[in-house]
N, C-alpha and C positions, 0 to 999 in steps of 0.2 A: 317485659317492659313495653308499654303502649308506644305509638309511633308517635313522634314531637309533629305538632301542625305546622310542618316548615320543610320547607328544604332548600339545600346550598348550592350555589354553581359557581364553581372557577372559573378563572380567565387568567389565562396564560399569552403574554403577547408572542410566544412560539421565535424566542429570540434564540437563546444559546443554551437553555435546560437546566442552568443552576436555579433559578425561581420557580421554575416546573416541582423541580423536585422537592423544595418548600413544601410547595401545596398537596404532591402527592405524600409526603410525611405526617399533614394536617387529614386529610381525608379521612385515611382509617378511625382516626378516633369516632368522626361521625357516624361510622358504621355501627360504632359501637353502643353508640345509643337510641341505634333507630332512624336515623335520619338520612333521608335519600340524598346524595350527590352525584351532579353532574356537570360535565367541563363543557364551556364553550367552543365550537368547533370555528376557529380563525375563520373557514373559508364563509362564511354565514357573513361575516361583517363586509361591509362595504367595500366596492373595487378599491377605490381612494383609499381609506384606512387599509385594505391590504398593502397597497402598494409601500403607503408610509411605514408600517411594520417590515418591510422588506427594505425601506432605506436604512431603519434602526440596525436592522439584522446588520446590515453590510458593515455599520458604523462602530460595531459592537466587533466583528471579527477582523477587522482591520483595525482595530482601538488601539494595538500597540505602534502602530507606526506611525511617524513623526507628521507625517502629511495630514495624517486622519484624526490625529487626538484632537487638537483644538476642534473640531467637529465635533467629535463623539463627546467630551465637556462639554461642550454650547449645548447640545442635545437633551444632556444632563442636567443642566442648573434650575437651580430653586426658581429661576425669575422668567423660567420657563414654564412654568408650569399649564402656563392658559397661552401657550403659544399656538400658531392653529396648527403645526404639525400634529401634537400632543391632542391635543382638541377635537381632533379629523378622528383619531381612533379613540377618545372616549365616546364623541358621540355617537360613533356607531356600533360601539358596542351597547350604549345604554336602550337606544334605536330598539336593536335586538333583542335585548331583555326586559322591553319596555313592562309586558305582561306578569313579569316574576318578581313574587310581592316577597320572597325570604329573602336571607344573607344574597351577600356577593364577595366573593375572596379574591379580589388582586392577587396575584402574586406579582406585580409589577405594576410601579407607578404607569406607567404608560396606557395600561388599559384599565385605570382604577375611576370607573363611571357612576355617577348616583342615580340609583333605581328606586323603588319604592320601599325595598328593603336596607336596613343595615349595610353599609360597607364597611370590610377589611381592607387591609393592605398586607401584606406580609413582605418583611425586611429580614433576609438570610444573612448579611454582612455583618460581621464586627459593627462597623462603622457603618451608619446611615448616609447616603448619598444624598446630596440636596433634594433631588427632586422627589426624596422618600417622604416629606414633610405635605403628604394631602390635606389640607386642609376642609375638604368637603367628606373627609370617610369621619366613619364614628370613632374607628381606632386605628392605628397603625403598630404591629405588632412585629417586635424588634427583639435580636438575641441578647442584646448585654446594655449596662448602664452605659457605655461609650455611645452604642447607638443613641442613647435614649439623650442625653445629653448631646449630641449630634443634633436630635432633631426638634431638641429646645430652641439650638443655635439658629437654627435655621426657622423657625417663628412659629411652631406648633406649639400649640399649647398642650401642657402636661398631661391634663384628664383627657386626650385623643392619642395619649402612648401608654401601650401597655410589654411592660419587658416581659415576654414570656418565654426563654431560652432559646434553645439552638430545634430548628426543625430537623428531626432524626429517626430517620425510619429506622421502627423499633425491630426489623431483623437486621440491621447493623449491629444490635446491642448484643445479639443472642450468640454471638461466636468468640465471645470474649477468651474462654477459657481454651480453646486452640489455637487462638493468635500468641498465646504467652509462651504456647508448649513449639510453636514454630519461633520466636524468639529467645527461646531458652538452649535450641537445638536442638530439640526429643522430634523436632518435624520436618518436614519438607518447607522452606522458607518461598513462602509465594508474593512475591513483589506486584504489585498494579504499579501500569504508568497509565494515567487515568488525563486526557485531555478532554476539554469541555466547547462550547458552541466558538469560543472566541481560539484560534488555531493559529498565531503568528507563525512563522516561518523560523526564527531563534529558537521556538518552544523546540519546534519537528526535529530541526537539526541537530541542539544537543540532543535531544534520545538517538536519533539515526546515527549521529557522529561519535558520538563520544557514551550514554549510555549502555545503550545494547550490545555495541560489541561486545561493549567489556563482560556484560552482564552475559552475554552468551557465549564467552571466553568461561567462566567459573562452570558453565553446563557443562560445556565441551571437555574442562579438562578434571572434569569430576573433582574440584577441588571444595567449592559446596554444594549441600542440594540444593538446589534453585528452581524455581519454574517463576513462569510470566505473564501475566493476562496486561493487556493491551487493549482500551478503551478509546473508541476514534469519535462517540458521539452518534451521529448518523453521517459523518462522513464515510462512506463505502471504499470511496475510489483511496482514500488513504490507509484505508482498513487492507485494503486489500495490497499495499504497497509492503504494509510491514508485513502480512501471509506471505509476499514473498520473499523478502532479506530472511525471516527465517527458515525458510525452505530452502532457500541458496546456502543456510550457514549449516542443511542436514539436521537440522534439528526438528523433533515431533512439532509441527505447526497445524493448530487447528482454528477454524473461525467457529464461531459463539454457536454458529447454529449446527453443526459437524455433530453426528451421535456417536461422540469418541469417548470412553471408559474415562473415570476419572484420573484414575492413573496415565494411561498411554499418552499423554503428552505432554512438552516441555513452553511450548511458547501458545498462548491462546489469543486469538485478537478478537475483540467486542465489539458492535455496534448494533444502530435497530434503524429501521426504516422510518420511521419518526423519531420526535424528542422521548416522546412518553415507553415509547418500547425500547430506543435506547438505556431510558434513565432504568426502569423493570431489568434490563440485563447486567447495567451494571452493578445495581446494588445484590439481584441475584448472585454475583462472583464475590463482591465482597462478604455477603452472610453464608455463601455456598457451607453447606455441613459437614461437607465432606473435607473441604480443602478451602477453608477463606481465605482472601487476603489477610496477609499479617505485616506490610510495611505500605505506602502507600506513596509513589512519588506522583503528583498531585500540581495545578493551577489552583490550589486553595478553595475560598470561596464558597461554593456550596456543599464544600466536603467540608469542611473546619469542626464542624461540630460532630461529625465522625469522630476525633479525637476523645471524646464522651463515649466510645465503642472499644476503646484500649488499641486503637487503630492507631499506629504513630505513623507521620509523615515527614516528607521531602518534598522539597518544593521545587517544582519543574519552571524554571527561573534561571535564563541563562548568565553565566558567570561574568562580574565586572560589569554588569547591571546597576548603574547609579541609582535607579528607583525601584519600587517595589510596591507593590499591593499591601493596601489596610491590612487587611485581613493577616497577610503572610508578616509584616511587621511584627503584629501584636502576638502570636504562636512562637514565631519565634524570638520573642524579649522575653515571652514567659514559660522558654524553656520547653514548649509544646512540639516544637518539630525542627526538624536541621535547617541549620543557615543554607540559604540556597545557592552560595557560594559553595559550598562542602558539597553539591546533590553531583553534579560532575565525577566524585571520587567514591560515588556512592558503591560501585562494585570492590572497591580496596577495603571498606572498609566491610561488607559484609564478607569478603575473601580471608581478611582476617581476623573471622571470626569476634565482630566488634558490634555485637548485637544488644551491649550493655548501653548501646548509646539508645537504642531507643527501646531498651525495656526503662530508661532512666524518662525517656518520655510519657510510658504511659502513666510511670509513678505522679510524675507533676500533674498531670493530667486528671486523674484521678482525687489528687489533693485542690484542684483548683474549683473555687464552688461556682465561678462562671460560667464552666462548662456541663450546665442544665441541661440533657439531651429531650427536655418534656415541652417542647414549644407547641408540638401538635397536640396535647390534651389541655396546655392552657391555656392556646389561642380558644377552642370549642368551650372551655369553661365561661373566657368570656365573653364570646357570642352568647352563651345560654343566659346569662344573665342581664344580656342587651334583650334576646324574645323576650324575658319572663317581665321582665317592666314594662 
């Protein structure tokens, strides 16, 4: 296949890795047809634009608390869009890529800048966020008709949205058939509790208070097989908190990088020293060949369309929670994953052997046709047809 006269560069505003992961879902496909990709490296852009991506960052991981939201919203909204925070880092990113005449792929409004070439957007959510609605890209590429109607609402025009499903990296796909035989019992059932860049304090504590004991109670008393992987992100110092509550509870504790037999151990904690080696180690655990995850308790979001992998989830979403995430809403009204009121009781019910609840997930899952896991080969399909014109 001859090489296409182009080539693509990401831009990631290096906020919390759900959008990261997007993009790195999207990449492969270009691989595949020849086309060189490369990602923008943050520290290239302007002092100022770093800094303001580092106000984001903050606004983003303190987003659930009461103090911070009306910020982290104002940050967000549609009528922000040309605000000069937002502004400060498109234009130094466009600065930077003044010289590069192919595509450009946001995976976040925030660094979505116009260059001489074609821009993307890429939308991982259910639901489009106001300020998902750019109006200067050629398209904005969104997982389901909710987005897409989201960002009607919000005053894009139609032929600038293209729905092209959920972005799913396709060795999430390929471990289908031993997730079912770990939810049927013929296997060792391995649970991910999988947190993301945004890390409240409610999320840490149910798992530290109330899931893991319990969960390393069923190890301890050999009542199921269980094992554990634990995904901190690129937080280290938390990474290493939970290396040691399971060290203290005697149980086999290894970190991600540890050259421990895939057997020999019961609790694994994950992280990377960036987003991008984070996000490579976690989806390594979940397609791992040997031993994938098979249940997923999860902050939604950029996993959701993992549900397209026969991956059923729990939503890490502390109990008697009046509100709740798009995302986790819509999963669970359509039957996709447990109420996250129920994710607390999560070790009862895998204790008693209650694993019809979510082999009854993957069922729905599988029957629902919104759950298109091919967003990275249709987003590239219609880039190719924006070159070829």
């Amino acid at each position: 296949m001859p090489s296409p006269e182009y080539s693509v560069f990401f831009v990631d505003p290096n906020i919390g890795g759900g959008h990261m992961t997007a993009g790195m879902a999207v990449e492969p496909d270009f691989t595949k047809i020849g086309v060189g990709t490369r990602w923008l490296n943050p520290n290239s852009l302007s002092r100022r634009a770093r800094l303001t991506l580092g106000t984001f960052r903050f606004a983003y991981e303190k987003g659930s608390q009461p103090i911070v939201r009306p910020t982290y919203e104002e940050v967000r909204g549609s009528k922000n869009q040309d605000s000069f925070l937002v502004k400060t880092v498109r234009d130094s990113v466009g600065h930077t890529l003044r010289n590069h005449e192919g595509p450009v792929i946001a995976t976040h409004s925030f660094v979505a800048a116009r260059t001489e070439g074609p821009l993307v957007v890429l939308v991982p959510d259910v639901e489009a966020p106001p300020d998902a609605a750019v109006k200067h890209a050629d398209f904005v590429a969104v997982t389901t008709d909710i987005a897409k109607r989201k960002l009607l609402f919000h005053g894009l025009p139609e032929n600038q949205i293209r729905q092209v499903g959920f972005f799913v990296d396709e060795r999430i796909l390929t471990a289908k058939e031993m997730r079912m035989e770990q939810l049927i019992g013929n296997e060792r059932l391995h649970v991910g509790i999988f947190f993301s860049g945004a890390l409240p304090g409610d999320h840490i504590d149910l798992a530290k208070k109330k899931l893991l004991p319990e969960l390393f109670s069923l190890i301890q008393d050999k009542k199921m097989a269980v094992r554990i992987s634990i995904y901190t992100f690129t937080n280290n110092r938390l990474a290493n908190e939970f290396i040691k509550i399971g060290r203290q509870k005697r149980l086999k504790t290894v970190a991600h990088y540890d050259d421990a037999p895939d057997s020999d151990w019961d609790v694994r904690v994950i992280w990377g020293n960036n987003p991008r080696e984070a996000i490579e180690n976690s989806i390594a655990a979940v397609s791992d060949p040997n031993n994938p995850v098979g249940l997923l308790v999860t902050m939604a979001n950029e996993r959701i369309g993992w549900l397209a992998g026969d991956l059923p989830q729990a939503f890490l979403w502390p109990v008697n929670e009046d509100t709740s995430g798009r995302n986790t809403r819509w999963a669970v009204t359509k039957g996709l994953a447990l109420d996250p009121n129920k994710t607390p009781y999560l070790a009862t019910y895998i204790g008693e052997g209650k694993n019809i609840i979510f082999r009854e997930q993957v069922k729905k899952a599988r029957d629902n046709e919104a759950l298109d896991p091919n967003g990275g080969r249709n987003t590239v399909i219609e880039i190719e047809k924006l070159m070829a014109a």
